[in-house]
N, C-alpha and C positions, 0 to 999 in steps of 0.2 A: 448412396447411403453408406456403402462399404467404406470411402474412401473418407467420407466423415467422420467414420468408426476410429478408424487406422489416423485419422490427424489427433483425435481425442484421446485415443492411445498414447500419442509421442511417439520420440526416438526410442530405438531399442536400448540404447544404456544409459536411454533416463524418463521416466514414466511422462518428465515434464510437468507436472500437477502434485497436489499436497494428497497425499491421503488423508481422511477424516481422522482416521486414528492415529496418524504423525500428528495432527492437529491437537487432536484431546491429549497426544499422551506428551506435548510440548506445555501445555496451557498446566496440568497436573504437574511435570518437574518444576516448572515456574514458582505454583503457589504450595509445595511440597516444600520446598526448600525454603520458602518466605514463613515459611510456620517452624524449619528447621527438624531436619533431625534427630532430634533429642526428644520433638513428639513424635505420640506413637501415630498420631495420625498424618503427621506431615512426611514421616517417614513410610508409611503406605502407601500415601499419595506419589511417593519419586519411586515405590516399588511399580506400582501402576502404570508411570508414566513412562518407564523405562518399556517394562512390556509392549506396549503401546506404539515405541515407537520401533519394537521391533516387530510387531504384527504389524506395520508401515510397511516394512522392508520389504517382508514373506510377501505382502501384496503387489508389491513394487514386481518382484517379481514373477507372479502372477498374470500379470497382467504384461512383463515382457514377453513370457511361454506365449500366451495366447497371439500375441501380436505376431509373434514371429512364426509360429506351429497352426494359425486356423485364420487370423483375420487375413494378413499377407499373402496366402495361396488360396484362399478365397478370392480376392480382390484380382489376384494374377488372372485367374480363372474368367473373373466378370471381365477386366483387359483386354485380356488374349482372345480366350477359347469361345465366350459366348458373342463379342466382336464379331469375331469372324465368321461365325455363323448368323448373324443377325445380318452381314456387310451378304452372306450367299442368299440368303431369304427374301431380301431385298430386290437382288435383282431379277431372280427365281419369279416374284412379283412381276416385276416392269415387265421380262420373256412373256410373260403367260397373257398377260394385257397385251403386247406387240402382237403375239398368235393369237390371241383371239378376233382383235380388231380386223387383222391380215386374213383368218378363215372367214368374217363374216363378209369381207369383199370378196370371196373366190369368185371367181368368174372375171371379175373385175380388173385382177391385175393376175401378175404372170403366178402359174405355179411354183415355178420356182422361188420365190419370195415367202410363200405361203410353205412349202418344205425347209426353207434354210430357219426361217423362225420356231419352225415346230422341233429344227434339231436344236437351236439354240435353246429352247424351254428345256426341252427332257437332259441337254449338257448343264443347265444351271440346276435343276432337280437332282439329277444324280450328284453333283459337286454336293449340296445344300442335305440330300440325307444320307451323304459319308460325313460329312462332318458332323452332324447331329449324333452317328452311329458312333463313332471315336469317340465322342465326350462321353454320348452313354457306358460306352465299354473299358473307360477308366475311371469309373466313377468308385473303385476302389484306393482310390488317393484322394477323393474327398471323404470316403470311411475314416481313412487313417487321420485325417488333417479335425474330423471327430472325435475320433479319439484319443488325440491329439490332449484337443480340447478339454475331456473328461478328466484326462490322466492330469494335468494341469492343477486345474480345479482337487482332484482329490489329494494332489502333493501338500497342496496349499490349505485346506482343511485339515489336513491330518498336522500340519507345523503348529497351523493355529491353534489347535487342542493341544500339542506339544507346549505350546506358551503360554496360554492360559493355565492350563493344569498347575505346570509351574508357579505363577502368582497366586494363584487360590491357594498352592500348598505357603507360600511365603505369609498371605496373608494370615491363615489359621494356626501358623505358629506366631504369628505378632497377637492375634486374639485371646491363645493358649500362657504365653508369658505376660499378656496386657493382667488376665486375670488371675493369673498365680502373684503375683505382687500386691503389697497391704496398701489398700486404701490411704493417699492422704491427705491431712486433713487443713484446711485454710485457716493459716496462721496470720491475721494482721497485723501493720506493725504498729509499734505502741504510739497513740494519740499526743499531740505536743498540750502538757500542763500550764497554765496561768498560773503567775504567781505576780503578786504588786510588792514593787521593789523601789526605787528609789525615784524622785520626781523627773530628774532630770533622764531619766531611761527613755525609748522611742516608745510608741504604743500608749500613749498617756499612761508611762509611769508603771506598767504588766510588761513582763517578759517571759519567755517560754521556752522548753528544754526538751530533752524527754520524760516520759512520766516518771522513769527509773531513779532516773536521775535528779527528780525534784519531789519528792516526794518525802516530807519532813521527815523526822523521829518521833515528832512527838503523836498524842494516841486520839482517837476520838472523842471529843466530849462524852462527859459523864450522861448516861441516860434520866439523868434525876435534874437538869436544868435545861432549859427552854432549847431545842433545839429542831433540826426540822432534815431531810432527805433529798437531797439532789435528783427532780425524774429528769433530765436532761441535761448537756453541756452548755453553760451559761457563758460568751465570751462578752467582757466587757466592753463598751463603744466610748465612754465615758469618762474622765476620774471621778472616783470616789466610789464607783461601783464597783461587785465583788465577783471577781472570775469563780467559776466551779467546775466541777465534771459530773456527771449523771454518776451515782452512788455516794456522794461524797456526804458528810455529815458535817451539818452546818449548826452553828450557836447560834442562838437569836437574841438578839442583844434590845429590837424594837420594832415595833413596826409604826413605818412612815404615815401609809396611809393605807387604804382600800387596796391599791394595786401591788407596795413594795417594803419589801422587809431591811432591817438594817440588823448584818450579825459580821462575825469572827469566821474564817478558814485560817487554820496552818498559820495562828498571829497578825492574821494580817483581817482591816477591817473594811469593810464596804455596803453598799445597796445593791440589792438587788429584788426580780420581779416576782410577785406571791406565787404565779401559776408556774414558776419551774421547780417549786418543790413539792411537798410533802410534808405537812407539819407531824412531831413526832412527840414532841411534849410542847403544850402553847404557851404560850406568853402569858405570866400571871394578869389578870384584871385589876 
C-alpha cells in the first residue's frame, strides 16, 4: 500500500500530477483574460487564478516534504526492518514445527536430533525477538518521521492563509473602488432613419443614414390638420409605402381602406399600415 502511496506521489522534483487548484486557477486566467482586464470582473478572475496557481506550488511542495520526510522512511521501514523480521518469524515458525514433530517421536529416533532442533527453535526465537526489540526501541524515528509529517502540513496551511488572505484583501479593494465609481448608464447607438429619395436608389427607392444626420429642418405638422403618431418603427418593403420611426408625427392626407392610411413625413409621401399609429386629429368625413 505504501509503495502505491509513494508511486502516486511522484518524483521528488515533480509531484507528476495537476493540482486541482493549478486546474481551477489555469481555467480562471483563461476566461479572465477572454472578458479582459479592463473588467472588473475579468480582472478578479486572473487575480484569482494567479493565486490559484500558486496555492498549486505551496502544495506541490507539500506533498514533496511528505514524500521525502514520512511516506519514503515509512516505506524503507516496511523493506527493510519489518522484512526481516517477518523473513526470522518465518523460520522461527518452520523450528518450532521441526521440534515439535521431532519431541512427539522421542523415543523413536536419536536424542540427539530431538536436542539439536530444540536449539535451533530457541536460536531462531532469540534472533526473531532481538529484532522485533530493535524496531521497538527506535521507534523514536518513526516519532520524528510524524512529526515530520505534521510540521509539513502546518508549513503548508499557514502559506495558504498567507495566499488567500492576500486575494481576499485584492479582492475587497476591487469591490471598494468597483463601488466608489458613478454608475453608467447604457447609451444606444442612434437607429438608422428612412427616407424615400429617388427611384433609381437600392431598397425600392428608401435610403438610410443616421438619425442625426437625416433628420430634416423642417417642423412637425400643424396640430389643427389631420394627422396621426408613430407607436412603432415602420420599415417599408414596398414602393409607395411610407418609412417612419415610433414618435414621429405623421400628415394624413387619406385613408385607403380599413387597414392603411396614405399621408406626408419630412415631404416625402407614402402608405402605410392603420395599427402602427395613433390617430391624433382624424380625417375629416
Amino acid at each position: 500500500m505504501l509503495n502505491t502511496v509513494s508511486k502516486i506521489r511522484g518524483q521528488v522534483k515533480n509531484p507528476g500530477y495537476p493540482q486541482p487548484e493549478g486546474l481551477l486557477g489555469e481555467c480562471m486566467l483563461k476566461y479572465g483574460k477572454e472578458l479582459g482586464e479592463d473588467n472588473n470582473f475579468g480582472a478578479a478572475l486572473v487575480d484569482a487564478g494567479e493565486t490559484m496557481k500558486r496555492l498549486a506550488e505551496v502544495k506541490d511542495s507539500l506533498d514533496i516534504e511528505v514524500k521525502q520526510n514520512f511516506i519514503d522512511p515509512l516505506q524503507n521501514l516496511c523493506d527493510k526492518d519489518l522484512k526481516e523480521i517477518q523473513h526470522h518469524l518465518k523460520k522461527l515458525e518452520g523450528r518450532r514445527l521441526d521440534y515439535d514433530y521431532k519431541k512427539k517421536r522421542q523415543g523413536k529416533i536419536p536424542d540427539e536430533e530431538v536436542r539439536q532442533a530444540l536449539e535451533k527453535f530457541d536460536e531462531s526465537k532469540e534472533v526473531a525477538e532481538t529484532s522485533m526489540f530493535n524496531l521497538l526501541e527506535t521507534d523514536i524515528e518513526q516519532v520524528s518521521q510524524l512529526s515530520a509529517l505534521v510540521e509539513a502540513q502546518l508549513d503548508y496551511h499557514r502559506q495558504a492563509v498567507e495566499v488567500m488572505e492576500d486575494l481576499s484583501e485584492k479582492l475587497k479593494i476591487r469591490i471598494n473602488e468597483a463601488s466608489s465609481q458613478p454608475k453608467r448608464e447604457y447609451t444606444p447607438k442612434p437607429k438608422p432613419v428612412y427616407s424615400y429619395g429617388d427611384q433609381d436608389q437600392s431598397n425600392g427607392g428608401f435610403s438610410y443614414g443616421s438619425s442625426a444626420a437625416s433628420q430634416p429642418s423642417s417642423k412637425a405638422p400643424a396640430m389643427d390638420q389631420p394627422c396621426c403618431k408613430a407607436l412603432y418603427d415602420f420599415e417599408p418593403e414596398n414602393d409607395g409605402e411610407l418609412g417612419f420611426k415610433e414618435g414621429d408625427i405623421i400628415t394624413l392626407t387619406n385613408q385607403i381602406d380599413d387597414n392603411w392610411y396614405e399621408g406626408m413625413l419630412h415631404g416625402q409621401s407614402g402608405f402605410f399600415p392603420l395599427n402602427y399609429v395613433e390617430v391624433l386629429v382624424p380625417l375629416p368625413h
